[in-house]
N, C-alpha and C positions, 0 to 999 in steps of 0.2 A: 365805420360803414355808414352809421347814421347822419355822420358830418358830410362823407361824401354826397348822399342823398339830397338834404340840403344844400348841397349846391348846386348839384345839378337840377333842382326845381327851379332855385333861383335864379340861377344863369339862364335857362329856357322862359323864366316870366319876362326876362328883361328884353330876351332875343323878339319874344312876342310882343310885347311893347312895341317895338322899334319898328317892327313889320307894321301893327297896326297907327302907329301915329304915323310914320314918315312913306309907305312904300305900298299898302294893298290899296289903295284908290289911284296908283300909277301902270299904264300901260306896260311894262318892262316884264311881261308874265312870265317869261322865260327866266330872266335875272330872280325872281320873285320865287320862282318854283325851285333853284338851286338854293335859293335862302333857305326856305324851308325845309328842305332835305339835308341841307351841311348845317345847319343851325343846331338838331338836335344832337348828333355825332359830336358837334364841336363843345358844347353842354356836358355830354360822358368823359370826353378827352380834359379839355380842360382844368377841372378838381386836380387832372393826377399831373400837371406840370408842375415841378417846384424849378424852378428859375434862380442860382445861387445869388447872380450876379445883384437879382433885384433886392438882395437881402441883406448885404454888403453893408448898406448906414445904417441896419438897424443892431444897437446895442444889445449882446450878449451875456448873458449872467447866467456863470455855470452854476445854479443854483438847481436840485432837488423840488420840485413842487409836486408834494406831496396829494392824492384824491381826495378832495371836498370833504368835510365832515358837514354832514348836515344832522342839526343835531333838535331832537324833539325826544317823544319818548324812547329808551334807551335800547327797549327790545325792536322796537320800528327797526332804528340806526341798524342793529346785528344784521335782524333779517334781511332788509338790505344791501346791506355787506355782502353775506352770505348768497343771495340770490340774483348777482346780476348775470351771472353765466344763463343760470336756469331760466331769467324772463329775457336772454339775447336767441337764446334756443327757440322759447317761446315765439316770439317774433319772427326767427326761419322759418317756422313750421307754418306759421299763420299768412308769409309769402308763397309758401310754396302750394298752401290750398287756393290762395287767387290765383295763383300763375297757371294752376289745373281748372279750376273754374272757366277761369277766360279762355282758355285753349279748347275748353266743351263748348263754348259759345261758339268761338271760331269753328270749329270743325262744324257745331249745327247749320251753320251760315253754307259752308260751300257744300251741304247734302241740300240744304235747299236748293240752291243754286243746278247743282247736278241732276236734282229731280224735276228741276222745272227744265233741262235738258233732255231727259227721256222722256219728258210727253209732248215734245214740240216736233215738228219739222224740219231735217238742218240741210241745207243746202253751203254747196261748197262755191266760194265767192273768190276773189281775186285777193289775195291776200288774207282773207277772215272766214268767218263760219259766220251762217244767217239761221238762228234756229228760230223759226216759226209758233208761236206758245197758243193754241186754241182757246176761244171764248175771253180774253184778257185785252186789256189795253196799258199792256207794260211793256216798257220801253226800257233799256239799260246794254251797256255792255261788261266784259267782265274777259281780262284778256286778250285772247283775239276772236271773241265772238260775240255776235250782238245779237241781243235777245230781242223779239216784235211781237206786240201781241197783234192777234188775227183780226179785232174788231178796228185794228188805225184804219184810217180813211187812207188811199192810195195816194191824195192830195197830201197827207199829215207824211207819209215814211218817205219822201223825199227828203224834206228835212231834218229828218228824224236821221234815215239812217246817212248823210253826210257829218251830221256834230256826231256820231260813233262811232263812223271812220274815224273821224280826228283822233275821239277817245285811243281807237284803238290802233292807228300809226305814232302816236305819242306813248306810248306805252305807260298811259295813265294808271293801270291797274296795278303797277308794279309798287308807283308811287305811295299808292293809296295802301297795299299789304305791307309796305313798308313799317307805314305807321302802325299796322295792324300787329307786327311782332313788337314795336316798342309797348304797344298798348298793354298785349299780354305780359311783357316783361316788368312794366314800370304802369301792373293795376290800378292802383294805389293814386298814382301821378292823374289830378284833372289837368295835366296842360298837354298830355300824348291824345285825351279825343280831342283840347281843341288844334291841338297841330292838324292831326289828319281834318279836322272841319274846315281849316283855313286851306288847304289844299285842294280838297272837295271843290270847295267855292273857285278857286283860281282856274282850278280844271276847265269847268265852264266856261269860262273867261277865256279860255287859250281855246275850245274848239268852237267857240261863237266867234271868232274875231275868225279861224279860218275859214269858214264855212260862207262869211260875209264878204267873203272876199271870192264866191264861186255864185253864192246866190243874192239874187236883190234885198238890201234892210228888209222895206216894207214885207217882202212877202215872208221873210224869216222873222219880224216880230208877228206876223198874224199868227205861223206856225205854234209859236210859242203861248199864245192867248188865246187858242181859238180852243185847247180842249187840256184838260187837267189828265193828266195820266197817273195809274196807278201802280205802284210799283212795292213789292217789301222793303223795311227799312232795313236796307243790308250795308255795313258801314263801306265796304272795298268795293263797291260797283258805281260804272258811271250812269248814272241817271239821266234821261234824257230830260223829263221835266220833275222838278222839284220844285215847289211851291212855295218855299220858303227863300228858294234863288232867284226866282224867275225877275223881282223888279229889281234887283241887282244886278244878274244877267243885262236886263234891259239898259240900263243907266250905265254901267260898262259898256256896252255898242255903240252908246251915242255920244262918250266924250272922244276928245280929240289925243292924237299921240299923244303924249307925254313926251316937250322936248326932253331931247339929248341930254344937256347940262343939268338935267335932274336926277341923273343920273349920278351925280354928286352924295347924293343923300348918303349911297351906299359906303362913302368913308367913313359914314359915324360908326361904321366896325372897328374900325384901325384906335382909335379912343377906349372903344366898350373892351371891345378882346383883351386890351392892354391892363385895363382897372382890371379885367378879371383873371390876368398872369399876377398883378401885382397882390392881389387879392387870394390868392391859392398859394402865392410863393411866399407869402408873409405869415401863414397861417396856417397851424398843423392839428390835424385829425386828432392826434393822439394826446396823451397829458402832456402836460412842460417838460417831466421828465425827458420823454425821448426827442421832445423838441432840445434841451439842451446836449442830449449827448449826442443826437446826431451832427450836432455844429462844433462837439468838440475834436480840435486837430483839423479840421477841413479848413478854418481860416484862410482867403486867401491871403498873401502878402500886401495888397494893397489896402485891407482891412485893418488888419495890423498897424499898419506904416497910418493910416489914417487916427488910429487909437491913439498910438503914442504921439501923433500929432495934436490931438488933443489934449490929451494928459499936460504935455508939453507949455500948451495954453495957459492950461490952469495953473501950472506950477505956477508960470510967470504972471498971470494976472493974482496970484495971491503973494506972492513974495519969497518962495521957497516952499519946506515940507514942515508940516510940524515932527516932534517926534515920533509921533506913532507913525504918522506916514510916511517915513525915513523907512523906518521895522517893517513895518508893511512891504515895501520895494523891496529892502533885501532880503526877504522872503520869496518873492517875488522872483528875486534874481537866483535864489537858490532853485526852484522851482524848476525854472525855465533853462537852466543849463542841462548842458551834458551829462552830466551824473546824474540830477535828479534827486532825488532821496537820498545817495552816495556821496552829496554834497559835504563837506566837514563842515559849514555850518548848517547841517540841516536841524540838529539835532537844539542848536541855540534859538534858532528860529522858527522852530516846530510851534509855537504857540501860533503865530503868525500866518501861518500855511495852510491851504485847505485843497485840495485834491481835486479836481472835477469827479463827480462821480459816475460819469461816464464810461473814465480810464483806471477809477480804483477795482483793484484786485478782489478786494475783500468789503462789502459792504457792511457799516456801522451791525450789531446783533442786536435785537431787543430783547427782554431776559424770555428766557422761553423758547423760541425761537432757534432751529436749526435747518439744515439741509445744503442746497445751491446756493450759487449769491441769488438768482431769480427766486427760490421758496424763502430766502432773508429778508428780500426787498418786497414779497409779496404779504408775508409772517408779519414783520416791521408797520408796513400800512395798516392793516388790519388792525393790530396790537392798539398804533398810537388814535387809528378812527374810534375806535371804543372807547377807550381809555378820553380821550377828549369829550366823546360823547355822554358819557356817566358822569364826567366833572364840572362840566361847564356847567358854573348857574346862568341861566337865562335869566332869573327876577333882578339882574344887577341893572337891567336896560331902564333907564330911565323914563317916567310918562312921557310921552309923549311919539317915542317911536312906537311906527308903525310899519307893515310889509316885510319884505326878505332885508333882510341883516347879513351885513358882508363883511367879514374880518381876515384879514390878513397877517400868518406872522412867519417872520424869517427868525430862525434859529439856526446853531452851530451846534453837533457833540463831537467834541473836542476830542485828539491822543489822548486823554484817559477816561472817554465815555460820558461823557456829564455835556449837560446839555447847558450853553453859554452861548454869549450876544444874544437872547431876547430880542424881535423888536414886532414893534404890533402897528399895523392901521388900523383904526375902526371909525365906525360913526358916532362915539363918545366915548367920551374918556372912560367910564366906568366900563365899558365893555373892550377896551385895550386893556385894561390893567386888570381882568379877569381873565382875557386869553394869555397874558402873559403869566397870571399866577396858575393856569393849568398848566402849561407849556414850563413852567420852570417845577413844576411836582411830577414833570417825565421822570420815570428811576433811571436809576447811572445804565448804562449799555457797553457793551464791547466795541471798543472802535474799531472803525474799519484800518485797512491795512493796506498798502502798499510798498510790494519789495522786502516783508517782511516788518515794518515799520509802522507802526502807529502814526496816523494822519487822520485830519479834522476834515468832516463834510458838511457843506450846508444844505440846507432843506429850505424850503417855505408849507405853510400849510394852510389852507384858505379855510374858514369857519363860517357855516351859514347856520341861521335859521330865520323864519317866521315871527314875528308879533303880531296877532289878527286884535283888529280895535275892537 
């Protein structure tokens, strides 16, 4: 949930980018205002595309990748362990008081709004409501009704109440409460006020360009200059004047259309949208684990047929197979047949073979350890994050390193439990061959099983910690 989050911010900074570099200083307000309003929808949706096809050249290794050990003090690491249900809980609850907070906000915004409704005058207009507000000089509408206060000059509510007509045949306010449930929903998120702020601003822009086209410039920028109106800072209402719009308003009036062929710009979606399929289809929320099992058996055939196209290559650019890589194939080929495990030579080849553990039956046991394959595979993680974390010496890292410490290591426990092929990355050698001398003091374990059969899994396990200088 957390990943999706992240993206969905991101995707919205980058869509707001692209508005503010290439598109809101162009007249195209309409094009502009559909931006903004599909932009944010297409931010939520997108996270949850995975797209198989675009996944196709990227190599598959059924391999186990095990959760982080992050290793410091050893009781930290438990608690840790131990506690990420309790601080995810944490977290819902801590959403769910902003999401109440902000909906008391909202709700106090439109009592104000309704009470400065019961002490006005409302007359019924062609289309709208005109309520009349005593002793005020606020101006705004909200809806289908526009709000005036008593002290405008009869000179100022001509223009006044034509830009909230606009407001209010555009159905501006709709707009604007739109953002108002993203707001409440995604608290948290500073880019849902400034959506709604860039919408705010465009609004003006779409009922000053109509309004100019009924009444003369000059007498519509005096309108706008000649007197500051005062108004609550209510985020969903159209404001007649805003102080902070008014020389943008202005400077908006006096440029010229925006030709047609700039209207080009808006293909730089068809690129972005694309990096961000390629980008959500390449990359999964969850650990590696379920990134690898959900890919196993989905292959499609032209995946395949491109693998062994490769393979293929290599044979021939090395000159054949050695023998282990002979072993390896016909394992392979045992594997991959019809019988499977029922294979007759499975059992010669069993060294060789390793199961996706996606599709095994029975997952590897750590000693201790019982239940579900899900309370084995949950039991197992646990077991070997502790156990990693109470062993590993840290003092083996050499002067000189400094920051987070990244180790990687691929291991195999093999049909009789025992843990084999070691291999380790790190950033020095003394810190491979210490994750490799914990990783090989794993105790023997029950292998996992399929079909009744003893069969080898792989794993990987990523090792971090800290060296502060």
């Amino acid at each position: 949930m957390i990943h999706y989050i992240l993206q969905v911010v991101a995707f919205q900074l980058v869509f707001l980018l692209v508005f503010d570099l290439f598109l809101k200083k162009e007249t195209f307000h309409t094009l502009n205002r559909w931006y903004l309003l599909a932009t944010p929808i297409a931010s939520f949706v997108l996270p949850l595309i995975n797209i198989p096809t675009i996944r196709e050249n990227i190599p598959t290794a059924y391999i186990v990748e095990l959760p982080a050990v992050i290793i410091g003090n050893a009781a930290e690491t438990n608690e840790a362990a131990s506690s990420f249900t309790l601080g995810f809980m944490d977290l819902f609850l801590f959403w769910k008081i902003g999401v109440a907070i902000a909906a008391c906000f909202f709700v106090f915004k439109l009592f104000k709004i309704f009470k400065l409704r019961l002490s006005g005058n409302i007359t019924k207009m062609n289309g709208f409501q005109l309520v009349e507000i005593p002793n005020t000089t606020t101006a705004f509408s909200f809806l289908s009704t526009i709000y005036l206060g008593s002290k405008i000059s009869e000179a100022q509510k001509e223009s006044i109440l034509l830009h909230e007509i606009e407001h209010v045949k555009g159905k501006h306010s709709l707009d604007l409460l739109y953002f108002e449930i993203i707001k409440i929903i995604f608290w948290f998120n500073p880019l849902s006020y400034t959506y709604q702020s860039r919408m705010r601003t465009l609004q003006e822009f779409i009922a000053d360009e109509k309004v100019i086209a009924i009444q003369p410039k000059s007498q519509y920028y005096q309108s706008l200059l000649s007197q500051v109106f005062g108004t609550s800072t209510i985020s969903f209402i159209n404001t007649f004047f805003n102080h902070s719009l008014i020389k943008k308003r202005i400077i908006m009036l006096q440029k010229s259309k925006s030709n047609r062929i700039v209207q080009l710009k808006y293909l730089v979606l068809i690129p972005l949208v694309f990096g961000m399929l390629v980008y959500t289809s390449c990359t999964d929320e969850s650990s590696g684990e379920a990134y690898n099992t959900a890919n196993f058996g989905s292959e499609s055939n032209s995946e395949i047929i491109q693998n062994i196209d490769r393979l293929t290559e290599s044979i021939a650019k090395n000159g054949g197979l050695t023998p282990e890589e002979e072993r390896a194939l016909e394992a392979f080929k045992v594997l991959t047949s019809p019988q499977g495990v029922d294979h007759p030579d499975f059992d010669s080849d069993n060294e060789f073979l390793e199961i996706p553990f996606g599709v095994i039956e029975k997952v590897p046991t750590y000693p201790g350890c019982s239940g579900t394959n899900e309370e084995l595979k949950s039991c197992m993680e646990k077991s070997m994050m502790s156990f990693v974390g109470k062993n590993f010496n840290v003092d083996v890292a050499p002067k000189g390193l400094s920051g987070l410490q990244r180790i990687y290591v691929q291991f195999k426990i093999d049909a009789q439990g025992k843990v084999t092929n070691i291999k380790a990355r790190a950033p020095h050698l003394s810190l491979k061959e210490e994750a490799i001398r914990v990783i090989s003091s794993l105790p023997d374990m029950q292998a996992g099983e399929q079909s009744g059969k003893k069969v080898s899994v792989l794993y990987s396990l990523p090792i971090k910690f800290e060296i502060k200088e």
